[in-house]
C-alpha positions as CSV (number, residue, x, y, z in Angstrom):
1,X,24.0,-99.6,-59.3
2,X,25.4,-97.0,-60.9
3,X,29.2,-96.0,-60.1
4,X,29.8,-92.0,-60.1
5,X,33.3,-90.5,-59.9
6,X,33.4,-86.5,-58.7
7,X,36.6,-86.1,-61.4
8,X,39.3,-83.5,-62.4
9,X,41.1,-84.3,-65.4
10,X,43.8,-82.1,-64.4
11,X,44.8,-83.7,-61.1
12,X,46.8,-86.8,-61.4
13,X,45.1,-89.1,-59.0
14,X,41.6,-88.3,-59.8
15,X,43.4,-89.5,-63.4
16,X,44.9,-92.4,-61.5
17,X,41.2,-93.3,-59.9
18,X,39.5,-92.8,-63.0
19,X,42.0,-95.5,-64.6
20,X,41.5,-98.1,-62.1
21,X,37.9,-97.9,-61.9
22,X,38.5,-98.8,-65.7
23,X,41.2,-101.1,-65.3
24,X,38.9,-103.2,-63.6
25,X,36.2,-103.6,-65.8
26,X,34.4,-100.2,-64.4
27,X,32.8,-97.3,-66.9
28,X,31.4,-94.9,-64.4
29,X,29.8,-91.9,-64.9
30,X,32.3,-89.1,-65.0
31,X,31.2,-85.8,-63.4
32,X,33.6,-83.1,-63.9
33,X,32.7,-81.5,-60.5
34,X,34.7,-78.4,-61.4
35,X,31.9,-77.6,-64.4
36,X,29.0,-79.0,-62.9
37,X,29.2,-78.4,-59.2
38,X,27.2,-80.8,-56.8
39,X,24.0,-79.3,-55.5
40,X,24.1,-78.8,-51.9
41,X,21.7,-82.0,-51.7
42,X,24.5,-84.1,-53.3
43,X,27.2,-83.0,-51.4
44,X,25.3,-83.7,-48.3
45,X,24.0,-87.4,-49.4
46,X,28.3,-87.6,-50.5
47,X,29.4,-86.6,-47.0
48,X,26.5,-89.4,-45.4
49,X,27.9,-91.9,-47.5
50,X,31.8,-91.1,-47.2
51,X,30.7,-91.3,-43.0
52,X,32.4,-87.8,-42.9
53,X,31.6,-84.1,-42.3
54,X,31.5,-81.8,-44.7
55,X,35.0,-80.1,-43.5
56,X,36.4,-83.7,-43.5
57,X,36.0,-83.2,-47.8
58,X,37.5,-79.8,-48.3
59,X,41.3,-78.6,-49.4
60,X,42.5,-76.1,-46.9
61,X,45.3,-75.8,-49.2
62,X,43.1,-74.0,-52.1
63,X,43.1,-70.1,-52.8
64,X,39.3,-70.4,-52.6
65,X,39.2,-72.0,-48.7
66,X,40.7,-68.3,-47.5
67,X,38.4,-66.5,-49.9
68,X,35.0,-67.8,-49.7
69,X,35.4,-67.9,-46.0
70,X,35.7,-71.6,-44.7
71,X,38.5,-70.8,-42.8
72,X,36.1,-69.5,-40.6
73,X,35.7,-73.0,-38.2
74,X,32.1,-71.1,-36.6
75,X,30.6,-71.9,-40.1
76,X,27.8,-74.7,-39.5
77,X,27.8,-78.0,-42.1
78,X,24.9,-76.6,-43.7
79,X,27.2,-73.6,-44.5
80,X,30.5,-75.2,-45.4
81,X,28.1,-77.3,-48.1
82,X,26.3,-74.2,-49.5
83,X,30.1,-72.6,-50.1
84,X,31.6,-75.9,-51.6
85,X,28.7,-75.9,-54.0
86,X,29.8,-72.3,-55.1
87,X,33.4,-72.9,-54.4
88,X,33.9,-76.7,-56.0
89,X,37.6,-76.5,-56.2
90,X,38.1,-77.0,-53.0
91,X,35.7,-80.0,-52.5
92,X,38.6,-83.6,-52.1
93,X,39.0,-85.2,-55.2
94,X,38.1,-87.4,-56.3
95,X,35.1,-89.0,-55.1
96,X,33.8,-92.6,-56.1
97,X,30.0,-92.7,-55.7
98,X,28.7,-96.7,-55.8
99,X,25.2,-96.9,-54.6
100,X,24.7,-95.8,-51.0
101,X,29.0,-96.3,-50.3
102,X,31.3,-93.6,-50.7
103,X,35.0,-93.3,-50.8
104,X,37.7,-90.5,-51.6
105,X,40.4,-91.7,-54.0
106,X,43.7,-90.7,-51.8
107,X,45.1,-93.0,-52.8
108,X,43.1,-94.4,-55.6
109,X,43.0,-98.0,-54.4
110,X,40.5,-96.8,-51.6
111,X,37.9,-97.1,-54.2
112,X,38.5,-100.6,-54.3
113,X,36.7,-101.0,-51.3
114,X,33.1,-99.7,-52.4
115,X,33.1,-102.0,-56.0
């Protein structure tokens, strides 16, 4: 199986995540989501596997939320994923990928659960 995370080297818990996945024994494959977006076909397979919607995965808190529009709640999921693909900062982070299980690492140890 190969372990995924969705990482930000700027923010400290996807630092913290990244650390414990290592910590304990894990090398995953880092995606620096912020450089290489998730296609719309990922972020939908992500969402299945987290058991979420999309708007469960986005920070209302970013800039980008206001300006690309998903503050708009009418939006449908297949809308809020085509905008989080061109607008990744405000896709959760991070996300820990194993196989078909998902989890977001707020805190990190939630990540525990899918290894």
């Amino acid at each position: 199986m190969s372990l995924v995370i969705y990482h930000n080297p700027r923010c400290s818990k996807s630092r913290q995540t990244l650390a414990l996945l290592e910590e304990n024994g894990h090398q995953p494959e880092v995606v620096e989501y912020l450089k290489n977006p998730p296609t719309v076909d990922e972020l939908t397979a992500t969402v299945q596997k987290l058991g979420l919607t999309p708007r469960d995965i986005i920070r209302t808190k970013e800039a980008e939320y206001k300006e690309s529009g998903l503050d708009n709640q009418d939006l449908t999921d297949d809308q809020v994923l085509d905008l989080m693909n061109r607008f990744p900062k405000v896709i959760e982070r991070p996300i820990v990928i194993n196989g078909d299980k998902a989890a977001v690492g707020r805190p990190p140890e939630n990540v525990l659960n899918i290894l």
